[in-house]
Backbone as a ProteinNet text record, in pm:
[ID]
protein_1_A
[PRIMARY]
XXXXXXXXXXXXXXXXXXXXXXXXXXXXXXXXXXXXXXXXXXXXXXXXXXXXXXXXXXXXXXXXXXXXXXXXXXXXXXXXXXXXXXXXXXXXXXXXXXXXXXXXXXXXXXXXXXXXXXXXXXXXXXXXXXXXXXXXXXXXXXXXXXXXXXXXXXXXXXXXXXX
[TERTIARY]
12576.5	12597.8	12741.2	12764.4	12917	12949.2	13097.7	13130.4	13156.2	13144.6	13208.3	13178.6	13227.8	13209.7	13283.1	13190.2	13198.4	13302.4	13406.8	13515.5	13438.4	13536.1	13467.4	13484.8	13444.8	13447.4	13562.2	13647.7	13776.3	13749.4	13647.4	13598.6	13525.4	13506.7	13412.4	13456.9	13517.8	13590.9	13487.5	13548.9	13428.2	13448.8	13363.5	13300.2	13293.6	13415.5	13482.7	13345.6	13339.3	13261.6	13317.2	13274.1	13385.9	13447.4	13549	13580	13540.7	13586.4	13532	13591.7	13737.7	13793.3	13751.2	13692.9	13648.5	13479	13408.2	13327.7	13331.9	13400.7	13452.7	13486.9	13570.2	13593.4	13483.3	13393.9	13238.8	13179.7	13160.2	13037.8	13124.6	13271.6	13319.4	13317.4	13296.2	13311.7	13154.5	13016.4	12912	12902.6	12974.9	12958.3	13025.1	13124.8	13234.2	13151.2	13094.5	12997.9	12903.2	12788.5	12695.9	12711.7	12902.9	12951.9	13001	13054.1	13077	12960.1	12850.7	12735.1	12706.8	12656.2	12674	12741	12892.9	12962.2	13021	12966.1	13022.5	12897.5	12806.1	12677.9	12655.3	12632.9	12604	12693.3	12789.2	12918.2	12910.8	12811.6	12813.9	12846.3	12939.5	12982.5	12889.7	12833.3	12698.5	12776	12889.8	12905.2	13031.6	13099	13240.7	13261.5	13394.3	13397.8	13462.5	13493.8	13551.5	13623.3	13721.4	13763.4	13699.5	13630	13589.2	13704.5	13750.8	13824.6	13753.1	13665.9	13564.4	13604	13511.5	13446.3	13537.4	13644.4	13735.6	13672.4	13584.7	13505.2	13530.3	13517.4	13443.8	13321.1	13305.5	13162.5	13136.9	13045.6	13019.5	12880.4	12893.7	12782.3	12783	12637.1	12610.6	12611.6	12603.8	12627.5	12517.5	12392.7	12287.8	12303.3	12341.4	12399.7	12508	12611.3	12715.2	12694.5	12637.9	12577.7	12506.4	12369.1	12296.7	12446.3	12501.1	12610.4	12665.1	12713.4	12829.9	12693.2	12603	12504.5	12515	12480	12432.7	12544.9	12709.1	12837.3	12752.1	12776	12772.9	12672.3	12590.3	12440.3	12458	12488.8	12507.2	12636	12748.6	12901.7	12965.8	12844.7	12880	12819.3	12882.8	12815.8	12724.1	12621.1	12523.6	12550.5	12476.8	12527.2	12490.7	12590	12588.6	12610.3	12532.2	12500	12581.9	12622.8	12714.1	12593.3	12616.6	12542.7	12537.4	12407.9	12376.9	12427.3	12534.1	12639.2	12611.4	12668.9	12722.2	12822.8	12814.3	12932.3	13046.4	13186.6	13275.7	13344.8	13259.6	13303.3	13245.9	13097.8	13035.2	13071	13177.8	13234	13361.5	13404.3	13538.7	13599.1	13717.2	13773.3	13734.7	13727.3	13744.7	13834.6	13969.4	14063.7	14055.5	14091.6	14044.5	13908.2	13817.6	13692.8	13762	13817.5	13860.9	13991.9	14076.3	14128.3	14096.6	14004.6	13914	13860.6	13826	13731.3	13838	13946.9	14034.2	14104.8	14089.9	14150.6	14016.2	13946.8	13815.1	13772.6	13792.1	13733.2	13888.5	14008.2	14138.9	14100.1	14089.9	14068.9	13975.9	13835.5	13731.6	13772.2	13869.1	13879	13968.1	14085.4	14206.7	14096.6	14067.4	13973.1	13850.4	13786.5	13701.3	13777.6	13896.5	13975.3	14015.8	14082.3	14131.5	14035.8	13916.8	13772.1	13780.2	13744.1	13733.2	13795.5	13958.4	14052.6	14039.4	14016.7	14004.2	13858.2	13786.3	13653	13644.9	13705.4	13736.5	13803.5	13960.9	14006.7	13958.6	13860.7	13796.4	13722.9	13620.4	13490.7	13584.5	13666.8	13750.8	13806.7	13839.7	13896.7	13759.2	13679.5	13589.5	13507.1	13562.2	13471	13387.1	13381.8	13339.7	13405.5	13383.1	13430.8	13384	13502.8	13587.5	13424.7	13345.5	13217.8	13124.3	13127.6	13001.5	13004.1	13197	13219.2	13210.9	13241.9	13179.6	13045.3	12988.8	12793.5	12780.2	12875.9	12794.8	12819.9	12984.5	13020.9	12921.4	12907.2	12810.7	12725.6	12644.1	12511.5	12522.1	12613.8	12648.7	12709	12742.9	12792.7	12930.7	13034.4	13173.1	13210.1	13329.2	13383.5	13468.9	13528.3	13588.6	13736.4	13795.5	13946.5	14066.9	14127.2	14217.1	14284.8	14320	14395.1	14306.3	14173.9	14097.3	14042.3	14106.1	14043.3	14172.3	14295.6	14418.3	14407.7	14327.2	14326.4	14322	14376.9	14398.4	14411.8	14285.3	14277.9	14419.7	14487.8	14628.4	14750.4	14754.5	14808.7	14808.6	14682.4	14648.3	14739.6	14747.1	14858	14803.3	14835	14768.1	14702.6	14765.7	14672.2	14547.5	14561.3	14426.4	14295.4	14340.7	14256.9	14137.2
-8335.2	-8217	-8169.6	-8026.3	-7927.6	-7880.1	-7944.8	-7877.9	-7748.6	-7658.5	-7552.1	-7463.8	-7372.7	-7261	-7156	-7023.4	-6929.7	-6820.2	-6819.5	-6723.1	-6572.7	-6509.8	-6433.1	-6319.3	-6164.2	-6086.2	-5983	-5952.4	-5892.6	-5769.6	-5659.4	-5552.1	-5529.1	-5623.3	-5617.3	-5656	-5570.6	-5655.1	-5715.1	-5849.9	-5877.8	-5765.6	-5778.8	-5698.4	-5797.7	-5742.1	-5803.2	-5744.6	-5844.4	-5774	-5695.5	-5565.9	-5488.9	-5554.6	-5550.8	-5591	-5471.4	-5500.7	-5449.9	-5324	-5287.4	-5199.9	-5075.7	-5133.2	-5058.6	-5017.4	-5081.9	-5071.6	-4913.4	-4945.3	-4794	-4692.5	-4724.5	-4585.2	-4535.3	-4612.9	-4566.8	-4533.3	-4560.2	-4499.1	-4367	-4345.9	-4206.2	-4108.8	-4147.2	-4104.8	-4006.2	-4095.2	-4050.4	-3981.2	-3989.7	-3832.6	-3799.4	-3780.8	-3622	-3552.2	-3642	-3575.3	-3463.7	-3531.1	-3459.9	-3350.8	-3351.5	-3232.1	-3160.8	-3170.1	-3076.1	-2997.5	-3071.5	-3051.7	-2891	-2941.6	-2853.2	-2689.7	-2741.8	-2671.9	-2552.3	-2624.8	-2576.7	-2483.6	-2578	-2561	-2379.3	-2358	-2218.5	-2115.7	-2177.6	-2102.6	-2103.7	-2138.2	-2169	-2292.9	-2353.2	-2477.9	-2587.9	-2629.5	-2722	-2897.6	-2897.9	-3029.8	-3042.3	-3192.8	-3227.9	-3255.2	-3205.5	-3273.5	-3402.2	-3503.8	-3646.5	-3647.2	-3685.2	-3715.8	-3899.6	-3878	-3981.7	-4098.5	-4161.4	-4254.8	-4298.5	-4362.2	-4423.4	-4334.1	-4209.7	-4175.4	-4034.5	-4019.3	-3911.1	-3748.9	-3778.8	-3612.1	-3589.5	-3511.6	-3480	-3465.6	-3544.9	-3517.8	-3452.3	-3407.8	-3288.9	-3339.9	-3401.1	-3440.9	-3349.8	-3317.4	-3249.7	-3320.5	-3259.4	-3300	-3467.5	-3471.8	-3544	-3633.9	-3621.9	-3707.3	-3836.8	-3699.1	-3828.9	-3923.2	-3826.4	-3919.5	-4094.1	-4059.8	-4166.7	-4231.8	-4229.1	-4314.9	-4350.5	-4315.5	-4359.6	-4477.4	-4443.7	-4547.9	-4696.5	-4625.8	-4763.7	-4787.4	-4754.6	-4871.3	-4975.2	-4880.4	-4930.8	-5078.6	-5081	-5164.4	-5270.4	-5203.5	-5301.1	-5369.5	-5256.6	-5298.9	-5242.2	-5168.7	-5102.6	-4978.8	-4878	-4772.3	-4739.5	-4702.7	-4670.9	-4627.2	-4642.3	-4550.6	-4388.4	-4305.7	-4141.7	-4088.8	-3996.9	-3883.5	-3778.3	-3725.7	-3579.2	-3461.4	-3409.1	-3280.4	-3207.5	-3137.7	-3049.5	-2916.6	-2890.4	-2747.2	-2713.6	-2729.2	-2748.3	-2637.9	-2534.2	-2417.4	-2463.2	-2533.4	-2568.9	-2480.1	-2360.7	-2302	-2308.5	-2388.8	-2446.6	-2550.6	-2644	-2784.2	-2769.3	-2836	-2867.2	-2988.4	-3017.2	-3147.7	-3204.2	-3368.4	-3430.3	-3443.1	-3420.6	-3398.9	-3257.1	-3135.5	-3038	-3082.5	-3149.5	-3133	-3195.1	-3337.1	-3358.6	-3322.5	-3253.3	-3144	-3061.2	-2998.4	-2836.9	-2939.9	-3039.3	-3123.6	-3109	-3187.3	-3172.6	-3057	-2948.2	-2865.3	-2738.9	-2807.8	-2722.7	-2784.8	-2941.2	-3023.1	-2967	-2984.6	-2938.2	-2821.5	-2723.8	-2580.9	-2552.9	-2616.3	-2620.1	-2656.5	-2751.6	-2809.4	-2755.1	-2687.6	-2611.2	-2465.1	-2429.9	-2327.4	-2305.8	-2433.9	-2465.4	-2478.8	-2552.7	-2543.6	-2447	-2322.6	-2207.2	-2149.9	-2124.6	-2044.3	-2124.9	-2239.4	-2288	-2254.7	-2290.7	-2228.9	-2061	-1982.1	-1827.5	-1808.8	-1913.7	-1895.6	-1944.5	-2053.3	-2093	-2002.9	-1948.2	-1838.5	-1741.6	-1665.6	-1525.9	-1575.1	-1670.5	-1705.2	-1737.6	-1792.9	-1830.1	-1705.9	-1623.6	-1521.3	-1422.5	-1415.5	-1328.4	-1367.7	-1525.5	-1541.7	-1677.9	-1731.2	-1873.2	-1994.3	-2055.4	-2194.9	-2298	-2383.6	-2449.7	-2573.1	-2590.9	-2666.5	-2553.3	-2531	-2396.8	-2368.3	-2359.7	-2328.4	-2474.3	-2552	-2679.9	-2676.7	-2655.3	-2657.1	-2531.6	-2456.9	-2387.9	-2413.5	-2479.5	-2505.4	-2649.9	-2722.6	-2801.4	-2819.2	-2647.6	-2614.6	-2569	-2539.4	-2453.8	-2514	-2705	-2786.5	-2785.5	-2697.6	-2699.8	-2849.2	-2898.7	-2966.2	-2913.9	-2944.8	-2852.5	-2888.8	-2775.3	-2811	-2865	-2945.8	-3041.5	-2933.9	-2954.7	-2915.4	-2778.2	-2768.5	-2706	-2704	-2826.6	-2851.9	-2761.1	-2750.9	-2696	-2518.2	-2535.6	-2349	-2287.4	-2193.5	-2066.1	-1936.7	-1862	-1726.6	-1683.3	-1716.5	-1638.7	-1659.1	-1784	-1825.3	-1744.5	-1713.6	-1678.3	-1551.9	-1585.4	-1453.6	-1343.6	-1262.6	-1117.8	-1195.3	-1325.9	-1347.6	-1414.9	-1451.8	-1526.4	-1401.5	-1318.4	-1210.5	-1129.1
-2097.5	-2015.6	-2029.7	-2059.3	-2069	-1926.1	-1862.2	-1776.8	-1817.5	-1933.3	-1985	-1856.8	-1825.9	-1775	-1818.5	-1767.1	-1896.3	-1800	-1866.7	-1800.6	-1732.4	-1684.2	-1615.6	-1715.8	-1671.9	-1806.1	-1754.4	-1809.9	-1763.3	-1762	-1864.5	-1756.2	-1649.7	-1636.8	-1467.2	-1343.6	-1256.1	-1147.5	-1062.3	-1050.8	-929.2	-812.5	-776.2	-620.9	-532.4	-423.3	-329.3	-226.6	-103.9	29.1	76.5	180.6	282.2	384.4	425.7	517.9	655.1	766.1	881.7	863.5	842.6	859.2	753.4	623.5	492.8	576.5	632.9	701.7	783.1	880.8	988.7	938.3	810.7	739.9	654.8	631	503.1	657	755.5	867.3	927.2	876.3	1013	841.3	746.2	630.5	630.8	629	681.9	774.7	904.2	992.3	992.4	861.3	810.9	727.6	625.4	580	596.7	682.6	806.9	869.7	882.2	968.6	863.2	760.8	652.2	590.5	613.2	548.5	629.5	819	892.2	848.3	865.1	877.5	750.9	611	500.7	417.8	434.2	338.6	372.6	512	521	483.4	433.4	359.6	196	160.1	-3.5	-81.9	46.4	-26.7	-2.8	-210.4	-164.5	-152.9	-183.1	-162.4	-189.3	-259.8	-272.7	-430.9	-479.5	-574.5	-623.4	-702.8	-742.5	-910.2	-934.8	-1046.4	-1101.3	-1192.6	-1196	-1297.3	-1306.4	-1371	-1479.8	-1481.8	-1535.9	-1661.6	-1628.5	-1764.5	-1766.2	-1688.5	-1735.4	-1709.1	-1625	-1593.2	-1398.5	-1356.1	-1236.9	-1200.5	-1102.7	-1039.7	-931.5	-931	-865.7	-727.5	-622.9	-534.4	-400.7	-425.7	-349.4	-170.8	-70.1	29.7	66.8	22.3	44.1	-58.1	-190.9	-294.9	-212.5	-170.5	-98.8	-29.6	68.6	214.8	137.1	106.6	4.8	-32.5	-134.9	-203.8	-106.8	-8.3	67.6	145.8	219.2	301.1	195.3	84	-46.2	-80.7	-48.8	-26.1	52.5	187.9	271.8	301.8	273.2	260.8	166.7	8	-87.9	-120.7	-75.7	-113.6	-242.2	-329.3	-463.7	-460.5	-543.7	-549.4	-673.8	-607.9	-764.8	-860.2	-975.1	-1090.5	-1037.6	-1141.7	-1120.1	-1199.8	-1201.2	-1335	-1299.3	-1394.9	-1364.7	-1298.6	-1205.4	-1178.9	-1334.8	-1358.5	-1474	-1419.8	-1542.9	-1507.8	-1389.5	-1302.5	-1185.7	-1153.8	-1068.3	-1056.7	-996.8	-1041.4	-932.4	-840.7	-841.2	-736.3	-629.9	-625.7	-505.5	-433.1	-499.4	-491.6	-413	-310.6	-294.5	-276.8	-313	-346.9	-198.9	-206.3	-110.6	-2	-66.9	34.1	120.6	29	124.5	201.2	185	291.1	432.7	361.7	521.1	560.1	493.9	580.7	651.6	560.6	647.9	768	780.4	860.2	973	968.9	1060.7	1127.8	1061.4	1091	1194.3	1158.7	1207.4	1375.2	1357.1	1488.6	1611.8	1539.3	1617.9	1671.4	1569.6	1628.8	1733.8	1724.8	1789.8	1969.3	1943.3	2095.4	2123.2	2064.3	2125.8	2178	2112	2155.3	2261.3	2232.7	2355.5	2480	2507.4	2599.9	2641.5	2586.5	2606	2667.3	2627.7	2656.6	2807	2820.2	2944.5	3026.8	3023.4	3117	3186	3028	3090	3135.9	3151.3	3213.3	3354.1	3377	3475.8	3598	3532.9	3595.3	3659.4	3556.5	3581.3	3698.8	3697.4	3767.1	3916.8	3936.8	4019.1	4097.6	4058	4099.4	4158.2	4080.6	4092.5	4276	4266.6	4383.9	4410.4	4307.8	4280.3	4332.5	4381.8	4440.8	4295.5	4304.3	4177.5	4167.2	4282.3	4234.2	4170.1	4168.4	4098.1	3975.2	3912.4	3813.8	3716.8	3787.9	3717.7	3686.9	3782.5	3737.9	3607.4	3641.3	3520.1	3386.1	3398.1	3249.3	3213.6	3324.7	3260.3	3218	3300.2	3242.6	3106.7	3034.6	2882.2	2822.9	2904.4	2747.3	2728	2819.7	2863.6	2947	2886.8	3002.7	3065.2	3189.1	3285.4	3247.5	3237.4	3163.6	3245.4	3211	3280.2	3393.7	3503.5	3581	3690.8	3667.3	3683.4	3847.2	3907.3	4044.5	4112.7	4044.4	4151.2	4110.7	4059.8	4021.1	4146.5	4210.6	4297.2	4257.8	4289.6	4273.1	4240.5	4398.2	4446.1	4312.7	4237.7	4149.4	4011.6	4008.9	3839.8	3799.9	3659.1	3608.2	3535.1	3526.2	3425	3297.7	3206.4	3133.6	3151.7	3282.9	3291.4	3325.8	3357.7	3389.1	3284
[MASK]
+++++++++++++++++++++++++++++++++++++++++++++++++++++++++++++++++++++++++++++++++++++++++++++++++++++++++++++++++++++++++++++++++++++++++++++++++++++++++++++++++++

């Protein structure tokens, strides 16, 4: 019997497990996705694009492409093999980074704005005549949360812009 053992093969890196933290970022990665998907697709943009190393091209994955790859990290720890999209318009594609920029810059805006809306909704309804429980029920009925500082509101207080 040969203790030989057979070296390992130097183009193949082993494949390490995820750790927890590589974990959290492949599952908030999946609902950036989801929300780009949302948020982009009805805009033309069908997905993201990747510089591939490997084989020296870009790839081009569509929003449902990613998602899949990113789950089957996630599950297996490797990513499947991938075919280049067939001519593929890269003007449907946007880089990964812009996505989660636009991503960030879209969820920021969303809540600076939802807030604002709240506040001058709050105001008006307040002034108009509403007691500060009512205006809660309604923003809750429409999916608003009630904006910080919202219980000390006074008609008598409010300024021409809240109007």
């Amino acid at each position: 019997m040969s203790d030989y053992v057979e070296p390992p093969d130097d183009d193949e890196p082993e494949e390490q497990p995820l750790d927890p933290e590589e974990r959290a970022a492949l599952r908030q990665d999946l609902v950036d996705v989801q929300v780009l998907k949302e948020v982009l697709e009805p805009k033309g943009i069908k997905g993201a694009v990747f510089y591939c190393p490997d084989c020296g091209e870009d790839h081009f994955l569509g929003w449902d492409l990613l998602a899949g790859n990113l789950q089957e990290l996630l599950e297996a720890g490797e990513s499947p093999v991938h075919e280049p999209a067939f001519e593929p318009n890269p003007n449907d594609y946007v880089s990964w980074d812009y996505a989660r920029g636009f991503l960030d810059g879209y969820e920021s805006f969303e809540q600076e704005e939802l807030g604002e809306i709240g506040s001058r909704l709050v105001a008006k309804l307040v002034k108009s005549g509403m007691r500060i429980e009512e205006v809660k029920g309604v923003l809750a009925a429409v999916g608003l949360r009630t904006p910080d500082g919202a219980d000390e509101r006074d008609p008598r207080r409010l300024n021409r812009n809240d109007q």
